[in-house]
C-alpha positions in Angstrom: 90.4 154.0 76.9 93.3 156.1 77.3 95.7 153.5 78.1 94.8 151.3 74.4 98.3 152.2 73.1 100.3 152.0 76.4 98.4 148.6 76.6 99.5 147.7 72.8 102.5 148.6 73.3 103.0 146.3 76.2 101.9 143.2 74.1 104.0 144.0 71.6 107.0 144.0 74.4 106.1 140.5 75.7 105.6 138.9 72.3 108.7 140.0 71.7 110.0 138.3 74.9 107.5 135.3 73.3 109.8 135.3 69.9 112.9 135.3 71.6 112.7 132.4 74.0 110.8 130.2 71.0 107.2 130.7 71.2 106.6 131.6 68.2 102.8 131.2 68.0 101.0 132.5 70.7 99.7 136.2 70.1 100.0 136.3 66.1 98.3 138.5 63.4 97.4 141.0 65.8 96.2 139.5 68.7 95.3 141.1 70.7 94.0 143.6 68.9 93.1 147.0 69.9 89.2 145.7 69.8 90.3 143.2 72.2 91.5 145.5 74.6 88.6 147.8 74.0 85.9 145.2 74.6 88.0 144.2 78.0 87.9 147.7 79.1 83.8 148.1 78.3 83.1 145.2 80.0 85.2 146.3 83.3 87.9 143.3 83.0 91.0 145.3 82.1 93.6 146.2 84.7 97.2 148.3 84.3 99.9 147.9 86.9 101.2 151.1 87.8 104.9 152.1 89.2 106.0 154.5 91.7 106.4 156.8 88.9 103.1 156.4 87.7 104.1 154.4 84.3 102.4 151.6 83.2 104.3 148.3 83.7 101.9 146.0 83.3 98.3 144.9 82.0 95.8 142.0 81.7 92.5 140.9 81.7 90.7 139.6 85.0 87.3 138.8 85.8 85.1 135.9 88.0 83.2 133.7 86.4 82.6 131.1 83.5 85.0 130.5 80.8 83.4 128.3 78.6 86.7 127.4 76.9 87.7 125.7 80.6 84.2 123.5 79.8 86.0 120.9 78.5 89.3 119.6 80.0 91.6 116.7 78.6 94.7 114.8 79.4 93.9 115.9 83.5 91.1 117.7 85.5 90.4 120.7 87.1 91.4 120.6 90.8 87.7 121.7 91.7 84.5 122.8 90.3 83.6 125.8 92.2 83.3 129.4 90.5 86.8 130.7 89.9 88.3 133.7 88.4 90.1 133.9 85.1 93.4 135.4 84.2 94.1 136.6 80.1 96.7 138.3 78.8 99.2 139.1 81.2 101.6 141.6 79.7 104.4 143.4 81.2 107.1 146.4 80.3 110.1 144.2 81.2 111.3 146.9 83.8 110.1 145.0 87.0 111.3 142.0 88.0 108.8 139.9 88.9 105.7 141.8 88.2 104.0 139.3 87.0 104.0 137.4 90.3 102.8 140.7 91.5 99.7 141.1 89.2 98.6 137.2 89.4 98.9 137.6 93.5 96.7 140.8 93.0 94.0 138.7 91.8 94.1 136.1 94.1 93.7 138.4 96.9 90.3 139.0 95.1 89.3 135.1 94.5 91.0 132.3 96.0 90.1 129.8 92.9 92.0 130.8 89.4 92.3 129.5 86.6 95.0 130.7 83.6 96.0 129.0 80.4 98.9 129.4 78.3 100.5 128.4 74.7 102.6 125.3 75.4 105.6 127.1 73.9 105.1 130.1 76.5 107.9 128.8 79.1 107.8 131.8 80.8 104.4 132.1 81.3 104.2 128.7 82.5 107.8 128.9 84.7 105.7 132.2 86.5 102.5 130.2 86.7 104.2 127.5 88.8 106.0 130.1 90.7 103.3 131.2 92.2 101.7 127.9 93.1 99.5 127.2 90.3 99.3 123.1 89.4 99.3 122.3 85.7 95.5 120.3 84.8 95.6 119.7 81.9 95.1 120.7 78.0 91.7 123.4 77.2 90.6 124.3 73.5 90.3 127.8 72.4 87.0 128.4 70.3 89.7 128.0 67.2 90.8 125.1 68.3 94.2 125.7 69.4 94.9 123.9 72.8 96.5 125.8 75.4 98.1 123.8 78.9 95.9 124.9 81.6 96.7 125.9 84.9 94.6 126.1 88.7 95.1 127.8 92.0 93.1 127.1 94.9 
């Protein structure tokens, strides 16, 4: 619970880095909130990237197992439909290149099946998520309704 604010203040960072490169929808009015990160951190899903000098770079949210939001796929499938992991809220300080290769190989290493979605406005995200070998499947629907292009690597 110590690292909330670092944590915030990395969001804040990225949707910055969200604005300015025209995605200006994903993470609004708040999200994620402090509550957000909280619940993450209680429920043992929250990780922090750490450099050499012991800041944090990075954060997101990791865990294995169902996502009921990936229940329903359109426009493509998912390339299998085996238990995967699930990737949320990547976030990074800016100050390492590539650390967000670095973070979505880290949990990899821990399941080889993963599955990540992103706003389709979030060229970044989605220029990282290919990257690093994931295939594009399709379109998922957050519990608001807001579809999000979804992405699988086996």
């Amino acid at each position: 619970m110590a690292d909330v604010q670092r944590q915030l203040e990395l969001f804040d960072i990225s949707r910055s880095v969200m604005r300015n490169t025209g995605n200006m929808e994903q993470w609004t009015n708040g999200y994620p909130s402090q509550e957000v990160i909280e619940d993450d951190i209680v429920a043992g899903n929250s990780y922090v990237c750490m450099d050499d000098e012991g800041e944090m770079v990075a954060t997101f949210c990791f865990w294995q197992g169902k996502d009921d939001t990936y229940d329903y796929i359109e426009n493509g499938k998912w390339l299998n439909d085996k238990p995967y992991g699930v990737v949320h809220r990547l976030a990074g300080s800016g100050k390492i290149k590539g650390i967000g290769s670095y973070c979505l190989q880290w949990c990899f290493d821990r399941c080889f099946n993963i599955r990540v979605d992103t706003h389709r406005d979030n060229w970044v995200m989605q220029s990282v998520l290919r990257k690093n070998g994931f295939t594009e499947c399709g379109i998922i629907y957050l519990k608001n309704g807001a579809p999000r292009v979804a992405f699988q690597k086996l």
